[in-house]
N, C-alpha and C positions, 0 to 999 in steps of 0.2 A: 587650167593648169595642165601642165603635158602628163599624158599618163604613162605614169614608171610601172606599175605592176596587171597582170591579170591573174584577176582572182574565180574560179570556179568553188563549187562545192568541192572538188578533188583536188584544191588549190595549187594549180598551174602557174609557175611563173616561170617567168624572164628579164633579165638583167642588166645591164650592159653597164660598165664602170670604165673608168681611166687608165691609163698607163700603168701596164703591168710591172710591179716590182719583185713581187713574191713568185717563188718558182710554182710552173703550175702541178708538178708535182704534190700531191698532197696523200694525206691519207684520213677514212672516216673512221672515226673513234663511234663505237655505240656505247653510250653511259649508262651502265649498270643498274643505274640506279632506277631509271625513265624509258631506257632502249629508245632515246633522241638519237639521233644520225647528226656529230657537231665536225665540221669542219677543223682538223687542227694542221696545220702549217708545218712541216718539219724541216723547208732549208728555204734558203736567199739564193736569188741567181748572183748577185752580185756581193760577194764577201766584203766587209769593210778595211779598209789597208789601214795593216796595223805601223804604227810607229817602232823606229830601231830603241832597245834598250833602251834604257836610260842609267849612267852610269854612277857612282856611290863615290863621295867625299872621300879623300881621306880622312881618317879618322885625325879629331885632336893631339891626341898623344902620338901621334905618326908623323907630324909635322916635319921636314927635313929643312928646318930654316934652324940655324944659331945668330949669337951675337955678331959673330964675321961676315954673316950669307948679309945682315941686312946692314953693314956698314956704323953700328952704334959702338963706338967707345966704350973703354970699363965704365966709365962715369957716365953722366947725363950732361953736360956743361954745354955740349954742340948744340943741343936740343929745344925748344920751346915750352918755357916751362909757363903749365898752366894756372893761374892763380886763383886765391878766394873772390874775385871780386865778383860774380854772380851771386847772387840769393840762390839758397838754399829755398828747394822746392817745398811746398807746405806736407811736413808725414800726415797731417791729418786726412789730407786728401790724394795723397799719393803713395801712401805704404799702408800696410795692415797695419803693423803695430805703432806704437809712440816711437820705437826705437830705431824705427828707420829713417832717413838722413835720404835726399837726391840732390842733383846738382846735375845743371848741366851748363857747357861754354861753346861761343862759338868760335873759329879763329880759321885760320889760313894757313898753308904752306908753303912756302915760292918755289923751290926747287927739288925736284927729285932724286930724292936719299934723302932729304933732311925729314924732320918729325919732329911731334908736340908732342909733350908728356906731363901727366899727372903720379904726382906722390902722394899715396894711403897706406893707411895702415887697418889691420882687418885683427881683431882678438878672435880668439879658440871659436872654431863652428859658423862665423859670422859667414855671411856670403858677399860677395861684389858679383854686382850687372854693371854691364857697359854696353851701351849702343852707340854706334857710327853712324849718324847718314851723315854717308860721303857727297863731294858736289857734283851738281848736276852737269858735270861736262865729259862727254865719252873718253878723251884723251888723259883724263887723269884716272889713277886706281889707288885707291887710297888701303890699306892695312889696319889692323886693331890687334892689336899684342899686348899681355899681362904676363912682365917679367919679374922673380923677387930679387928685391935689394938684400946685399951682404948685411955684415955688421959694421964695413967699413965704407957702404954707402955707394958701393960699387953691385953693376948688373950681376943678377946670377945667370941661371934657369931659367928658361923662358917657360911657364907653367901651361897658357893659352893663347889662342891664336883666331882671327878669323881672317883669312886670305882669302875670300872668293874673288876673282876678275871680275874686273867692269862688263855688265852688262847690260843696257836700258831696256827694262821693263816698262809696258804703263800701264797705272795702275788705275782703278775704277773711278777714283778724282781725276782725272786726268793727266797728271805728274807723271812725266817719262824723267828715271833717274834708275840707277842702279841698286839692288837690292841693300837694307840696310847692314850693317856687320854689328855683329854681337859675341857676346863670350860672356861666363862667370865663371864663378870662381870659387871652391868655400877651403877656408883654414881650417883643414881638418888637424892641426897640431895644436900640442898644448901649451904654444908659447903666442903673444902676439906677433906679428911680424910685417913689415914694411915691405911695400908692391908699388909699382911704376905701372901705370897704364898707356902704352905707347899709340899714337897715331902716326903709322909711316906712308909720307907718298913712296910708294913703290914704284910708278910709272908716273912722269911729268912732275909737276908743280904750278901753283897761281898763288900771286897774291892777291887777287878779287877774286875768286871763286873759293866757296868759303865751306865748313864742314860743321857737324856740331856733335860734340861728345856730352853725353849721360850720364854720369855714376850714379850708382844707390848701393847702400849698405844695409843687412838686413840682419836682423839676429836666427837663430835656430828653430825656435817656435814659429816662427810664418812664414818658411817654405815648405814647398809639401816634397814627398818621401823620390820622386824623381829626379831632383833637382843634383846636380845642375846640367842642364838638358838647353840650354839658352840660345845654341846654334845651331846649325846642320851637321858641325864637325860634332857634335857632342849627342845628337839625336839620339830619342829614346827611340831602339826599334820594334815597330808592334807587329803581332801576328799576322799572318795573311788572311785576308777576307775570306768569311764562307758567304753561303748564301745568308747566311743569319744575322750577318755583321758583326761588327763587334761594338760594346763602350768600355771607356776607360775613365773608370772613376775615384773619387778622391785628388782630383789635381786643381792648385790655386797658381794664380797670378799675385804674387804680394808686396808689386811696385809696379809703375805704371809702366817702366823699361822692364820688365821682366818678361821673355817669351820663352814660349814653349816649343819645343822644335820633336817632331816625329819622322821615322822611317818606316814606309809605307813600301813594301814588296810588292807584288803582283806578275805572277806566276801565270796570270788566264788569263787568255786571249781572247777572252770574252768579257772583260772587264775594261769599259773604257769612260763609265763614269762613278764617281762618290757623292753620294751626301755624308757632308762631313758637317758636323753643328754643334753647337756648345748654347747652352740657354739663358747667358748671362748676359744680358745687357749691354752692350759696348766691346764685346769681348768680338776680335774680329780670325779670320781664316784666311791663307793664303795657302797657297798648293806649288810647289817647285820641281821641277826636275831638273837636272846639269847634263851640261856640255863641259868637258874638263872640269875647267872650276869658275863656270861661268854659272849662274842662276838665274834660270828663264821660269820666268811666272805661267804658269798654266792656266789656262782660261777657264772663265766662270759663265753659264749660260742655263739663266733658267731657276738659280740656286743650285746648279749641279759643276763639281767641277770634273777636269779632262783627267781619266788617268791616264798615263802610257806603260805597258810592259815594262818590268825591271822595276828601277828605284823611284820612290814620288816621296816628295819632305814636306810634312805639313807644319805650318807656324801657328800657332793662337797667340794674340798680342793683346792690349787695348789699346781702343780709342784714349788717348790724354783725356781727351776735352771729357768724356765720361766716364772714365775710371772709376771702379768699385774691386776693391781687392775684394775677391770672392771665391769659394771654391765653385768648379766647374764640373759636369760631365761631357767627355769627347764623345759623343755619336758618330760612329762609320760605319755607313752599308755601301757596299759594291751594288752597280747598275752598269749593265750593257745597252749597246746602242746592234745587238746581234739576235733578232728574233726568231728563236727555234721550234716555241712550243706557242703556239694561240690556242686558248679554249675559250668557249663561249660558255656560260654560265647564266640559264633564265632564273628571272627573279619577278616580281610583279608584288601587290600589295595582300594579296590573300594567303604571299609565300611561296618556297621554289619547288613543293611538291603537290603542287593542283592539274592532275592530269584526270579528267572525270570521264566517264566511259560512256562519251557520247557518239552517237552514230557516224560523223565524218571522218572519226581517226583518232589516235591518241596526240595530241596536241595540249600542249600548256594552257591555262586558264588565269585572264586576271580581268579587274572590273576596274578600277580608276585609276591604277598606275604599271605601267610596264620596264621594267628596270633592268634587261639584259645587263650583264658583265664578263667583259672580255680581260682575262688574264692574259698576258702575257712575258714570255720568259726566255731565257736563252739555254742554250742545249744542257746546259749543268743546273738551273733554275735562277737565275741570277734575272732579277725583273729588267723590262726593261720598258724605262719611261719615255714619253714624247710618241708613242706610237700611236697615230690616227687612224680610226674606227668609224665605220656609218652605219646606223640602221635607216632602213628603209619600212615604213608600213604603209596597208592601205586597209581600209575597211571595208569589211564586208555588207554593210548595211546603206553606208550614206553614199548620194549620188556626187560624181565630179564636179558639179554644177554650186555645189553648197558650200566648195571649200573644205569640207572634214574628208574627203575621201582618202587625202594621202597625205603623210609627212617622213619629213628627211632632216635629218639630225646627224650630226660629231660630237665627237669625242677625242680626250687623247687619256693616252694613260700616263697615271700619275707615278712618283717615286717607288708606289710597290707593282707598279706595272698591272695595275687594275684602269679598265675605262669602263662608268657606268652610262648607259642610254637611257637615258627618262623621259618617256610620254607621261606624263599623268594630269587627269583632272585638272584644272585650276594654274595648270602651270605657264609663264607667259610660251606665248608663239617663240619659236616653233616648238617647243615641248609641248603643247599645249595636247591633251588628248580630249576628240570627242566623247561623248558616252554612245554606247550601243543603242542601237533600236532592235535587239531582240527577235530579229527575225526569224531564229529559230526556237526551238520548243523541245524539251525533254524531260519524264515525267522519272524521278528517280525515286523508287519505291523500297520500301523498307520496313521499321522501326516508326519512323515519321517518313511522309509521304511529303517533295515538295514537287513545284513543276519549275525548271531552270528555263528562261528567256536569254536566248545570246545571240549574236551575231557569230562567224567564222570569217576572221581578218588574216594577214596575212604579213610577213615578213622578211625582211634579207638585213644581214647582218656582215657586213663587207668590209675589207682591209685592203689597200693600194691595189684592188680589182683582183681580189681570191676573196672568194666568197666564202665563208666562214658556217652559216647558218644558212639555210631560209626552209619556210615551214610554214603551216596554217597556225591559229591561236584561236581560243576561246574567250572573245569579248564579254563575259557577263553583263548584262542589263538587271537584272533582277530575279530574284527567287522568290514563288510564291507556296505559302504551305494549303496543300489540300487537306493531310487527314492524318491520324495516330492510332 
């Protein structure tokens, strides 16, 4: 094996790594605690380019569309009207309670301006979901509007709306189509009252390319206290990320069209990734940001999705096929991909305060397992995952020749921007750590007298070629007791 370190009793070493990424400015921190000399990292030569803004919906109730902007009649007559001839979707396995009802159709448009519509009626407090996926062809943009009917069965008010532009996402089945459109609704009056749910092609028409609309109705008791939050125009908005993250709890899904929509700021430009999670089974995540009023899916890599500066819309939805109406918690921590702060952190199996006062130096002590840990963080503390880490050891007892003399190991660090290095005992190649041959001897006298056998090994603890660490170590072999 080539040999990477030289090790004296004054343990001398030499290094040499890959392509420099981290600046070589650095600065050495002594830790209080041990007076180590740890390598920490305080800047990138190369800054990561941030993305422009990202810009905010209008809001629902801001909508600048009427009955005239979109070409419908007092009446509905022009229109496509959608009928009962679908089954009704099973509530037992589609809504929380007995009292919700779904339904969904599929059908077509031919020409642009025209539209399909549905007649309901919703009593005091009920809610209506509606979902659109529109068809999968770039040149048509399909609309989803919830207007109420008079007394005289003519439009009123248009109450909801989701107009986002066509734009093909693809999503992690592979399905390039443009994001779904959604809206609800709830009859906060104390009368019942009659509602039109419209589908308008706003741009083109087909009559084979086809669409499919969802209703569900749901009563009071099984939406939870957010509602109704169903699109991006209606998003609930949550606080900005600290280093702590945040959750948001007490929130249900209570029909399998029912989604949840979030507004997600981000002020720091050190924030470009989320873990964003919910612990429920089938319940899924999508991450957006806009171009006008177009929704582009932000990509997912790793379980982590992209933030960008400005506005980000987060979706929780379900899976149909597994649907469990259930309450949820929203998990969100902020993650940088911007490395400011590295520290190294020894650990081993005897624990991270074994520094024994033996003659070659004060240097760390472990006997079957060696477990450095490298934190990692960005200039505000904001972790940051995906970052690759090496140790290097050699020992100080066995010869090149046997195979144990040296090993090299990675790492990356995880969502809390921790990476652990484990040699120990027993563990397969290449963690696998020899044990000491005790080459040296030190007779610690006291209370109880024992005599320590160790080796003195050695170290480097290295990031994209800045060296972070390196140092001698105390390999124990064994402790023998002389006297009391």
């Amino acid at each position: 094996m080539r040999k990477i370190l030289v090790v004296m009793v004054s343990i001398g070493m030499i290094l040499s790594i890959g392509t420099t990424v981290l600046a070589e400015e650095s600065e050495v921190v002594n830790s209080t605690d041990h007076e180590l000399e740890v390598q920490i990292v305080e800047e990138i030569e190369e800054k990561v380019p941030q993305e422009i803004n990202a810009d905010e919906l209008v809001k629902a109730n801001d909508f600048p569309l009427n009955v005239s902007d979109i070409a419908l009649v007092s009446g509905l007559e022009s229109g496509i009207q959608l009928t009962e001839t679908d089954n009704v979707l099973n509530p037992a396995s589609m809504a929380r309670s007995a009292s919700g009802v779904i339904q969904s159709w599929t059908g077509a448009i031919a020409n642009e301006g025209e539209f399909a519509y549905y007649i309901t009626t919703l009593a005091p407090k009920q809610i209506l979901s509606a979902t659109l996926v529109c068809p999968q062809n770039p040149d048509l943009n399909y609309d989803l509007l919830l207007y109420e009917i008079d007394a005289n069965g003519y439009l009123g008010n248009m109450l909801n709306g989701s107009i986002t532009e066509t734009y093909m996402n693809t999503y992690p089945n592979g399905v390039t189509k443009t994001m779904d459109e959604s809206l609800a609704y709830i009859n906060n009056t104390a009368e019942t009252k009659n509602y039109a749910v419209i589908v308008l092609a706003t741009t083109g028409g087909s009559a084979s390319d086809t669409f499919k609309l969802t209703l569900s109705i749901d009563v009071e008791s099984s939406y939870d206290a957010l509602e109704y939050n169903n699109s991006p125009y209606d998003a609930y908005e949550l606080p900005e990320l600290t280093v702590n993250g945040q959750n948001v709890p007490q929130l249900s899904l209570h029909m399998y069209n029912d989604q949840d929509w979030f507004l997600l700021r981000n002020s720091s430009s050190e924030i470009s990734l989320a873990s964003i999670t919910t612990e429920v089974k089938g319940y899924q995540i999508e991450v957006y940001t806009v171009d006008g009023n177009k929704m582009k899916l932000a990509k997912k890599s790793n379980g982590l999705y992209k933030i960008q500066p400005g506005v980000n819309y987060i979706k929780v939805f379900a899976d149909e096929t597994e649907f469990i109406s259930s309450e949820y918690l929203l998990s969100i921590s902020g993650l940088s991909n911007s490395p400011s702060n590295v520290q190294v952190h020894l650990n081993g199996d005897e624990g991270p305060n074994q520094y024994p006062p033996y003659p070659q130096g004060k240097y760390f002590r472990f006997k079957d397992k060696f477990c450095p840990e490298v934190h990692v963080f960005s200039e505000h503390g904001f972790p940051v995952p995906g970052y690759s880490v090496e140790l290097f050891w050699e020992s100080g007892g066995w010869s090149e020749h046997t195979g144990n003399k040296f090993r090299h190991i990675t790492s990356v660090t995880g969502n809390n921007g921790i990476a652990v290095l484990t040699l120990g005992k027993g563990q397969p190649s290449p963690n696998d750590l020899p044990i000491s041959l005790g080459l040296c001897t030190y007779m610690q006298n006291g209370p109880i007298t024992f005599r320590d056998y160790y080796d003195v090994d050695a170290a480097v603890i290295s990031a994209y070629g800045q060296i972070l660490f390196q140092d001698g170590l105390y390999h124990l072999m064994r402790s023998d007791y002389i006297s009391s």
